[in-house]
C-alpha positions in Angstrom: 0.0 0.0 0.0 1.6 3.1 -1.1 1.8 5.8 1.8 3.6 9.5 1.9 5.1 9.6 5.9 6.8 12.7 6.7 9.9 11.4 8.8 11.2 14.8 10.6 14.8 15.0 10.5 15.4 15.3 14.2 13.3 11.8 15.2 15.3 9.5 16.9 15.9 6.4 14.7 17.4 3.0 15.5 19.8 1.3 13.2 20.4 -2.3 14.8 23.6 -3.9 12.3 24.9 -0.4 11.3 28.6 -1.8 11.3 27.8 -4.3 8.5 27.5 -3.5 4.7 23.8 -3.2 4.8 23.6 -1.0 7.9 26.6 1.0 7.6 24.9 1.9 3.7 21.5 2.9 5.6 23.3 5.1 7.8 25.2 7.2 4.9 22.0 7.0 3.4 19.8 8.7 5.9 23.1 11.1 7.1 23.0 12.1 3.4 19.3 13.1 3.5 20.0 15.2 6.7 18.5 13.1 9.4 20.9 13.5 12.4 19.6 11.7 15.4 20.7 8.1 14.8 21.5 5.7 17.4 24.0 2.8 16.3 25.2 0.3 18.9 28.1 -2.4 17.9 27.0 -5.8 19.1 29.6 -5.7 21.6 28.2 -2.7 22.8 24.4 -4.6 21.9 24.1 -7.9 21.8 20.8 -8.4 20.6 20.6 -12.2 21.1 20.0 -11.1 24.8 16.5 -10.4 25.2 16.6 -8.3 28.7 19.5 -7.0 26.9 17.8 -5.3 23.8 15.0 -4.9 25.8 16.6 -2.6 28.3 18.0 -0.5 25.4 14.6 0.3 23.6 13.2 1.4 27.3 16.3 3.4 28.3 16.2 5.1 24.2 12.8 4.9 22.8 13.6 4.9 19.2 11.0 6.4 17.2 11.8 4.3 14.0 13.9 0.9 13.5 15.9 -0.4 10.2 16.6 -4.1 11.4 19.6 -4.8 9.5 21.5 -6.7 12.3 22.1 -10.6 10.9 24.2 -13.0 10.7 25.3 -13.9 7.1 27.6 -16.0 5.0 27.9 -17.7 1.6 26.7 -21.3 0.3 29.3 -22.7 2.2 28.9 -21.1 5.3 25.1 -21.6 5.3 25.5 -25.5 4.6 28.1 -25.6 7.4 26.8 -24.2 10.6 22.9 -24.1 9.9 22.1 -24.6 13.9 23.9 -20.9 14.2 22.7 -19.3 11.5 18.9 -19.9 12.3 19.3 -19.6 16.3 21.5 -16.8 16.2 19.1 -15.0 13.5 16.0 -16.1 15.1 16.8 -14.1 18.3 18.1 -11.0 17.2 14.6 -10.4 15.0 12.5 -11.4 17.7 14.1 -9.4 20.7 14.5 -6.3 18.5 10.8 -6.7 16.5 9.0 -7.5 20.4 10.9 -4.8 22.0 10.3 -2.2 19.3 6.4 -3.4 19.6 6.7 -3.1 23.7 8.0 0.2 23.3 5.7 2.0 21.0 8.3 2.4 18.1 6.1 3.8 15.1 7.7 1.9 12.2 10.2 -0.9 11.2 11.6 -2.4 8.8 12.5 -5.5 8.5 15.5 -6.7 5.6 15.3 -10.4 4.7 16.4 -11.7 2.1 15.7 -13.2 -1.3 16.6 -17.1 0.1 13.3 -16.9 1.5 11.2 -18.3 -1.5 11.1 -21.7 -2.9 13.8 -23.3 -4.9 11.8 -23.4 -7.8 9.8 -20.5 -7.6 8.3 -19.0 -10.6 11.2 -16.6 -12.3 10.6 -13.7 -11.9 10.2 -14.3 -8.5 7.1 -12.9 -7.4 6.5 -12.1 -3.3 3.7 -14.3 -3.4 5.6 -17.2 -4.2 6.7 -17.3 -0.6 5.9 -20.5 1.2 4.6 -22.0 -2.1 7.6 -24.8 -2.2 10.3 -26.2 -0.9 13.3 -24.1 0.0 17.1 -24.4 -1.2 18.8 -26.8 1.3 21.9 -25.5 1.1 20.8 -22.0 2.8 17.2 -23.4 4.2 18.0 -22.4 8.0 18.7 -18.7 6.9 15.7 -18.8 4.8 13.6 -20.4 7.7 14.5 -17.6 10.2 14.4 -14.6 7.8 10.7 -16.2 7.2 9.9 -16.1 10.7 11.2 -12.6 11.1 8.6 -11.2 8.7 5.8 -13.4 9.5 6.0 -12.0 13.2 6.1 -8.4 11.3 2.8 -9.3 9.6 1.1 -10.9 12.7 1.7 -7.8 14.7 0.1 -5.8 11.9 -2.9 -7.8 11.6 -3.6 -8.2 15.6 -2.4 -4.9 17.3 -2.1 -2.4 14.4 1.8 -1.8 14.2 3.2 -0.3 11.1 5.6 -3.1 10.7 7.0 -4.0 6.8 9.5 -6.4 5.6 11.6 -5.4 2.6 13.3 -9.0 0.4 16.7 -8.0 -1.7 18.1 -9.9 -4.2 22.3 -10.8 -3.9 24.1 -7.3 -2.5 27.9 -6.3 -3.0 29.3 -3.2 -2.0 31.7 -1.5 0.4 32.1 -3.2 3.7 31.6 -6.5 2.5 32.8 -9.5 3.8 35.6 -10.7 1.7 36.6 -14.1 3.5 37.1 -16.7 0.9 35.0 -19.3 2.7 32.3 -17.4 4.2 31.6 -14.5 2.1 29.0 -14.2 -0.7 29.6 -15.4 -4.2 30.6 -11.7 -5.4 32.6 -10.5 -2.6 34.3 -14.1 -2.4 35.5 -14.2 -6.1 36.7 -10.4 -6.0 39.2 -11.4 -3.4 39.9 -14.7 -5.2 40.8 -12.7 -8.6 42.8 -10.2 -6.7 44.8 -12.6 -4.6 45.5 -14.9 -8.0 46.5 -11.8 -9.5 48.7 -10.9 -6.8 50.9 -14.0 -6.6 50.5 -15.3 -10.3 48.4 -18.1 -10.2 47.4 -19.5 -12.9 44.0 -20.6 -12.4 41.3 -20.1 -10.1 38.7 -22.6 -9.2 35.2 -21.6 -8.7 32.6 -23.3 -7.0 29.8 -25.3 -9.1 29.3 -25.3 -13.0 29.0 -21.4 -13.6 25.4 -21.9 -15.2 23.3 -20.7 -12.7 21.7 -17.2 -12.8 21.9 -14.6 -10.3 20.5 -11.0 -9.6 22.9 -8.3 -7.8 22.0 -5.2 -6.5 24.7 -2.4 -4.8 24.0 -2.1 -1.5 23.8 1.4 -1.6 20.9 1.4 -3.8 19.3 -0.6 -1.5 19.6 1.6 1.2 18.0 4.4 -1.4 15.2 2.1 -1.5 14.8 0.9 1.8 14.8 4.7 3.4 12.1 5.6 0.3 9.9 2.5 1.1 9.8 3.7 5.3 8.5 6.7 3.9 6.5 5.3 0.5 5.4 2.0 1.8 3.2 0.2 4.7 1.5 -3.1 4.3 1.6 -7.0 5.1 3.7 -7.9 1.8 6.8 -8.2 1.7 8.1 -6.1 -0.7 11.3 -7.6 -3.2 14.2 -5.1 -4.0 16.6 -5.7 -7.0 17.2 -4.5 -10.6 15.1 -7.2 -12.7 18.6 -8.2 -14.3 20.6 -11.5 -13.9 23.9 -12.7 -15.1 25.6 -16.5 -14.9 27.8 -17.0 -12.1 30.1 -17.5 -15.1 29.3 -14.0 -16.6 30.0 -12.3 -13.5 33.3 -14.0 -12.9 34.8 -13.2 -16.3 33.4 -9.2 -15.3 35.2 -9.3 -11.8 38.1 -10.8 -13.6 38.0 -7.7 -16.0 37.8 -5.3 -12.9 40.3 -6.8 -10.9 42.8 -7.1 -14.2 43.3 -10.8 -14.0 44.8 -12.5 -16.7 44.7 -16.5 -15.8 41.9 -19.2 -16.2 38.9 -20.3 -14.9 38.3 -23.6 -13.5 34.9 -24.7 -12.5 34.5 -27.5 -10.2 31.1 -29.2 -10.6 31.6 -31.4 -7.9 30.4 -28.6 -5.5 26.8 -27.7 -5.1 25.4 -24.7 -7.5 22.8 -23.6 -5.3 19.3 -22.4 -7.0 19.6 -22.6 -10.8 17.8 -19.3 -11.1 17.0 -16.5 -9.1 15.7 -13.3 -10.5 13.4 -10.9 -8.5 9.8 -9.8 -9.8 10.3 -6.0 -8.7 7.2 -4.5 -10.1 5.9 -3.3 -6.9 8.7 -1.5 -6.4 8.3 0.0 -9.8 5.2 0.7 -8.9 6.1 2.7 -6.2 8.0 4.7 -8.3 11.3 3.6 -7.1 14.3 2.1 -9.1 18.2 1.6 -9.1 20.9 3.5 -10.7 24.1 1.8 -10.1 25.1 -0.8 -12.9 26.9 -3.9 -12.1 30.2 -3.4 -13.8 30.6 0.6 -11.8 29.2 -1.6 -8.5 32.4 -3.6 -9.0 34.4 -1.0 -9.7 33.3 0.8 -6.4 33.5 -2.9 -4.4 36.9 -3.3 -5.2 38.1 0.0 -4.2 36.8 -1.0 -1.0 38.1 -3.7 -0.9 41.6 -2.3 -1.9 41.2 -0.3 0.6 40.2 -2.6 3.4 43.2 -4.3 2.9 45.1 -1.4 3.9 43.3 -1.0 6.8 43.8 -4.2 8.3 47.8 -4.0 7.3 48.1 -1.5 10.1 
């Protein structure tokens, strides 16, 4: 349901995960449109898998507006590996922050899931109403399960007490502050380092997980902190609403652009004894349209601005 909510600059507004890539865009975003009374918390200073914990902070600052951004992530690998952590660890950090915004009279969330939520074979496009249609992808089912719950608790406290509560789905994000660790990092982020490194010592080759075939969709996080900020003030409903640019590329297209970026000159090997994950994933994002919101950074310039980063972040942590 499209909406117009004037947010005034000075509200006090809660962004829980603002140190990773996600967060930390949401924050320059709403810095950049002048709103100045943000409260950020690291989870050392936060841990928001402690429910008297979190639930202390919301009473003692009474944030007026929430961006739940705080998760824990990782890659196929790191999904497949350590499911029991990835869906407890995830499963408190959206309930404590969701109930304690609700007990504390925050006027709206958000709630960022992800697009792992929706069947293995959903319909491409994936439309939001394919959720809980099929079966999900096993190799990052636990994440899925948890990020379901998350919004389905957003919805039922819509429908029985009135909150203003909405749940925004994006595709595959890059960008700066990414997590580049080989093993645990998203397929983007992951190869970017791989490329660099091999380009760095001379390798020859570089190996890369799966056939190469499947399709993917990536979206620069930065755009979706645009669209995230716009749909807090555009959007309020029970829907889910999907974020991403409507385009996909093979996991073998996008290696041979990272490979451009990063000026590596060696070869590709693709090991198909390792699992592909979803064949196809590609985001219906007409509602978004709809809504009159779209993105404007293309994926070739998004690499180009990740790999500064991460050029950079290498630097950093040689200090």
């Amino acid at each position: 349901m499209a909406r117009n909510e004037v947010i005034e600059k000075d509200k006090k507004i809660f962004i829980a995960g603002h140190h990773g890539m996600v967060g930390s865009a949401i924050l320059r975003e709403l810095k950049n449109k002048g709103y100045s009374n943000l409260i950020c918390q690291t989870s050392k200073q936060l841990d928001l898998r402690r429910q008297t914990v979190t639930e202390k902070f919301f009473t003692d600052e009474k944030p007026d507006y929430v961006f739940l951004c705080a998760a824990k992530v990782g890659g196929i690998y790191a999904n497949n590996t350590y499911p029991a952590d990835f869906m407890y660890d995830n499963m408190l950090i959206e309930m404590n922050v969701i109930k304690s915004a609700f007990n504390n009279g925050v006027k709206k969330l958000l709630f960022l899931g992800s697009s792992c939520i929706y069947p293995r074979l959903a319909p491409q496009p994936i439309p939001e109403s394919s959720l809980l249609t099929g079966a999900l992808e096993q190799t990052n089912e636990a994440y899925a399960l948890a990020k379901i719950s998350g919004l389905k608790y957003c919805e039922y406290l819509n429908r029985q007490y009135g909150t203003d509560y909405i749940s925004a789905m994006p595709t595959n994000l890059y960008g700066p502050n990414d997590n580049y660790h080989t093993e645990n990092a998203h397929v983007l982020p992951a190869l970017l380092r791989r490329f660099h490194e091999a380009k760095v010592t001379g390798q020859k080759t570089v190996t890369i997980w799966g056939t190469g075939t499947p399709l993917r969709e990536f979206l620069y996080v930065d755009d979706l902190a645009a669209a995230c900020v716009f749909l807090m003030v555009h959007y309020s409903g029970n829907e889910t609403v999907n974020v991403g640019t409507g385009k996909e590329i093979s996991i073998h297209e996008l290696a041979l652009t990272i490979m451009k970026v990063v000026g590596y000159e060696g070869t590709l090997v693709f090991d198909s004894s390792k699992p592909d994950g979803t064949p196809r994933k590609l985001l219906d994002v007409s509602k978004l349209d709809a809504l009159g919101w779209k993105y404007t950074t293309e994926l070739e310039e998004g690499i180009r601005f990740t790999y500064t980063d991460f050029l950079a972040s290498q630097t950093r942590n040689e200090r």
